[in-house]
N, C-alpha and C positions, 0 to 999 in steps of 0.2 A: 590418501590421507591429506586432510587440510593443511597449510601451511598458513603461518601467521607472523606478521614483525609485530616488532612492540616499538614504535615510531619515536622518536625526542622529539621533546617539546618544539613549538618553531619560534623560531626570535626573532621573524619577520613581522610577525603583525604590530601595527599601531599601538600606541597606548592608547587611544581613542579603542581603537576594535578589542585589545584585550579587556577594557575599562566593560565594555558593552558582554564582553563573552562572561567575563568573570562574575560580574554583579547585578545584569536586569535582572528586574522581578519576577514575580510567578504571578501571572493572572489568569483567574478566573472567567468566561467570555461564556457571552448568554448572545445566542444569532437568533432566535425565535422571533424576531420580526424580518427577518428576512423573509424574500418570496418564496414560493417553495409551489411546486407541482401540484394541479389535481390529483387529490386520492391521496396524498401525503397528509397528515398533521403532525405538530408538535406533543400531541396527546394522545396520539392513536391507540394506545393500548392502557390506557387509562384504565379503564374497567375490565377489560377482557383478561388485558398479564400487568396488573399493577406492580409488580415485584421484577417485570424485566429487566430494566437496567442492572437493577441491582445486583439479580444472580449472576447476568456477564458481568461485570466490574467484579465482586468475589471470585470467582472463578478465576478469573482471570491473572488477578491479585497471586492466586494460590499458584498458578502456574510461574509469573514472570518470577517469583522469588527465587524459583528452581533454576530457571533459565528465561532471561530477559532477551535471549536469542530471536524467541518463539513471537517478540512484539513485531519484528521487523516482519517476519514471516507472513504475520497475520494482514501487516499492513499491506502489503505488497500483491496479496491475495484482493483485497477490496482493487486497487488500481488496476491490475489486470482484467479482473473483473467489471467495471465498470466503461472503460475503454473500449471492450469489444462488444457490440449489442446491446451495450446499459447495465445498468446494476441489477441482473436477476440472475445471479450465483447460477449462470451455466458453464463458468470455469469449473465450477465441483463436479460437475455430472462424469462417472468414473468412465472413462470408454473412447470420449467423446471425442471429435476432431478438436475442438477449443482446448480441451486440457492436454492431447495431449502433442500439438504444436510448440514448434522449437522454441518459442517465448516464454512454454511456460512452463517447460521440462523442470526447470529446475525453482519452482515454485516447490516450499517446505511440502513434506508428504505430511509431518505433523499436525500444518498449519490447518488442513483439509479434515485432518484428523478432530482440532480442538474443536473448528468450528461445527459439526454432525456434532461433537461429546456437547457441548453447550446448547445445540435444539433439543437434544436430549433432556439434559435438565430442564430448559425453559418447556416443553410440551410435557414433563411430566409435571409442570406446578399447575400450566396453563391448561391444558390441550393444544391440540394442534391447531394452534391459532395466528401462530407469529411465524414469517417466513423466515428459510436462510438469506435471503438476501437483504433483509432487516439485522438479522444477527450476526453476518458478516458486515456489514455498515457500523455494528457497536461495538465489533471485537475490533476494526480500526481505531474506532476514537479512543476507546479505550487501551489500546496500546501504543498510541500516541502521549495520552494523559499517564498512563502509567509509567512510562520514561521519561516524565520529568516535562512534558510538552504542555501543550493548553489540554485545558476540557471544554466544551462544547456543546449544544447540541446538536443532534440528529432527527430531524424529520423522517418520520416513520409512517409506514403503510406498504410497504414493495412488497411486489406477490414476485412468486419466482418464475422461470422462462422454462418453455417445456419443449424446448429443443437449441442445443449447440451450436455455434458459431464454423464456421466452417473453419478447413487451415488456411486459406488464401484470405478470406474475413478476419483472422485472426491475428495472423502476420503485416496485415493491410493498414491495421485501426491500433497495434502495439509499438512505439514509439521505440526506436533503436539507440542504442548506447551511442552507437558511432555518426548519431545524425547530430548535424549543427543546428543551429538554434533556428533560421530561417526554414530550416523544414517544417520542427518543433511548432513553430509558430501557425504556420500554415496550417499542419495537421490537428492543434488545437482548434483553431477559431472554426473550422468547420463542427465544432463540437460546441460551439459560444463558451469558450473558453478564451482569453486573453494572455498575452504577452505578460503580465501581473500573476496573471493563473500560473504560467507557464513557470513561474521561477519560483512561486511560493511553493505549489508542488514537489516540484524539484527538490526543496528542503526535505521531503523525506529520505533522502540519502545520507541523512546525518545518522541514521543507525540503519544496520545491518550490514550482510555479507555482500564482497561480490565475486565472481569466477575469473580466473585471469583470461579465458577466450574473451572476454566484454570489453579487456582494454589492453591487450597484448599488442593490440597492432599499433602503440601508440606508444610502445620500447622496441620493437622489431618492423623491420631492419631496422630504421632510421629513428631515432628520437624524435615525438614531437619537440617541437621548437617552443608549444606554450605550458608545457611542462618546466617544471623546478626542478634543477641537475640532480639535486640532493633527495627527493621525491623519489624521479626515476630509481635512482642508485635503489636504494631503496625496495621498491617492489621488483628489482629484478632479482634480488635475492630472493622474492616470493615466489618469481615465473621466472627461471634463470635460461628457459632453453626459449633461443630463437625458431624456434617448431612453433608457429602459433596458424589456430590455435593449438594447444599443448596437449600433449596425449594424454594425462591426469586432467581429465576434466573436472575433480573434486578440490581442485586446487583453491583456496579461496584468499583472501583479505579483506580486512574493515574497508567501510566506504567513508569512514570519516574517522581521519589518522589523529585527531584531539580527543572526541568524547564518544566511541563507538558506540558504546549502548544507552546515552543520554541524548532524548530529544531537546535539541535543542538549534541556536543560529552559527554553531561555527561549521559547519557545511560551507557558508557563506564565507568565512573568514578564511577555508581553504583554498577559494577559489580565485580571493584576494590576492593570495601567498601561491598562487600558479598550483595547486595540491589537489585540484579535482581529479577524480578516477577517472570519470570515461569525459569523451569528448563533448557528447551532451551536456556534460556538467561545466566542463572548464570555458568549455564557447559561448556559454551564458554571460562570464564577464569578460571576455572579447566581445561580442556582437556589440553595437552601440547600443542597440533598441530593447537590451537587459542588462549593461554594464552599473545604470546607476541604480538600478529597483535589487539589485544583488549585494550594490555596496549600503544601500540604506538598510537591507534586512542584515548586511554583516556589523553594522555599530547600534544595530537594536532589536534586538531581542523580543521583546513585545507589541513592536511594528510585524515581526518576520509570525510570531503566533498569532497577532490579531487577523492577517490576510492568509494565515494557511488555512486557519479554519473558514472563514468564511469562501477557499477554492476548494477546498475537502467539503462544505455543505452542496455547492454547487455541482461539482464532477460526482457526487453520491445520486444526483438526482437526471443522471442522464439516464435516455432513452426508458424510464422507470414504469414497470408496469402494475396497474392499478386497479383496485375494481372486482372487475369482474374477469379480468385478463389475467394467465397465467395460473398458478397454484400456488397451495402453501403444500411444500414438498413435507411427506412423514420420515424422509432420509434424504440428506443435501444431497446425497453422490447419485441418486437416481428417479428420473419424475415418475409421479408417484402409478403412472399406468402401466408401469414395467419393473413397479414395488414388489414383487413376489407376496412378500411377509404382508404387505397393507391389504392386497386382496385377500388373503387368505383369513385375515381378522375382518374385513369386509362381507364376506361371505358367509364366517360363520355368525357375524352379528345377524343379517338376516335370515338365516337359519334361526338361531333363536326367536327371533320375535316374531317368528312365522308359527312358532308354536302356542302363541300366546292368541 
């Protein structure tokens, strides 16, 4: 059974940082002059699914009202995804060594779920014309923007990947809770990702869950030392047994103990106030070389949105396949040569028109 605090306010941060959490603006942000990949456009589906966006954003709308849980979910689904092999939704594929390696075990099963129920709708307006790995790239933004984050756009055209990342590929190219930032760094820029990427990213920890194995070892045995006393205390009521990791592997807590299920910059403001979860997070303002790109996204808000989207357009477009490469799958969890159900509608359509 999950476990949850319900955190007090902190009375650490700045009037400067509260002044920034409390009252930035909401803006709007149009990236469509950014560079963007062969085989991508801004308009890709223009004519083919004019109504795409739309239906994921409705959709989507109808779900988070239910449960705004499911936004982190989705999000966290595009990162894994895109991180290992590029963004062609081979985390979906049901079976597979990628999905189901230790990084992504505990990826929502819903998450997997809404994204197949949304190609669904979008291939029955369209046809089967738009890939999942297009429709998972929109079910991010839009659960970004739907909790209160920026909107965006998204460069469109990704065909999806007709085979799995291995478990050693997988665990090799997913970025660990318990790595310090000079790893972080390293392992991005081999992706032309930046030290900037690296932190603006990282702002997706402002909503959703995490598991106490991801940051256990950072109250057992020994308290980290850049941990906040009051913090620890805190989640050791969450994970109170020094067993880590913890036999209750369902154990969980917010990753952002101000506004868990609002996107938005006090991620950064925790990190200020020593209150990041995993070590990844909190050694982004220890290191020198991301201590002041963490305190400028923590006093502004639409600094911290105008650079996430523009590293969420960029890391959308790694390793992306195009063209004539790949497929557009008729079910995310399976390519489509091992569809059962696609051949069997395959077959009888030439049947029929063998009759004609």
């Amino acid at each position: 059974m999950a476990g949850f605090v319900s955190f007090p306010c902190v009375l650490l941060i700045s009037s400067l940082l509260l002044a920034s959490y409390a009252c930035a603006s909401e803006v709007e942000l149009d990236y469509s002059s950014l560079p963007i990949e062969t085989g991508l456009s801004w308009d890709f589906y223009d004519s083919s699914c004019p109504k795409l966006e739309s239906i994921i954003r409705t959709e989507l709308k109808k779900i988070f009202e239910k449960d705004i849980g499911q936004a982190a979910g989705l999000l966290r689904v595009h990162f894994h995804d895109c991180f290992v092999k590029g963004c062609d939704s081979t985390v979906l594929l049901d079976g597979s060594a990628e999905k189901n390696a230790e990084p992504n075990k505990f990826l929502r099963a819903t998450a997997f779920e809404i994204i197949d129920d949304l190609r669904e709708l979008v291939h029955k307006e369209c046809g089967r014309v738009v890939s999942c790995s297009d429709i998972t790239a929109l079910a991010a933004r839009d659960s970004v923007f739907l909790s209160k984050g920026p909107d965006y756009n998204v460069p469109l055209g990704r065909r999806d990947g007709l085979s799995s990342a291995t478990e050693e590929e997988t665990l090799e190219n997913l970025p660990s809770p318990d790595n310090k930032t000079g790893i972080l760094i390293d392992a991005l820029a081999l992706k032309n990702l930046d030290a900037t990427d690296l932190v603006a990213l990282s702002g997706a920890h402002t909503i959703g869950l995490a598991h106490c194995s991801a940051f256990c070892n950072r109250l057992y045995p020994t308290q980290d030392p850049t941990m906040d006393d009051s913090f620890a205390a805190d989640l050791k009521k969450v994970c109170p047994t020094e067993d880590c990791p913890p036999t209750d592997s369902n154990t969980t807590t917010v990753e952002d103990i101000l506004t868990p299920d609002e996107f938005d910059n006090a991620y950064y403001v925790n990190l200020v106030n020593r209150q990041g979860l995993f070590t990844s997070d909190q050694d982004l303002y220890t290191d020198s070389r991301t201590k002041d790109i963490v305190t400028s996204f923590a006093v502004n808000k639409d600094l911290f949105f105008e650079q996430f989207a523009k590293s969420m357009i960029k890391m959308g477009q790694l390793s992306v396949l195009t063209g004539n490469d790949g497929e557009i799958r008729a079910n995310c969890s399976v390519i489509n040569s091992d569809n059962v159900e696609l051949i069997k509608t395959v077959v009888e359509e030439d049947e029929d028109a063998a009759e004609f």
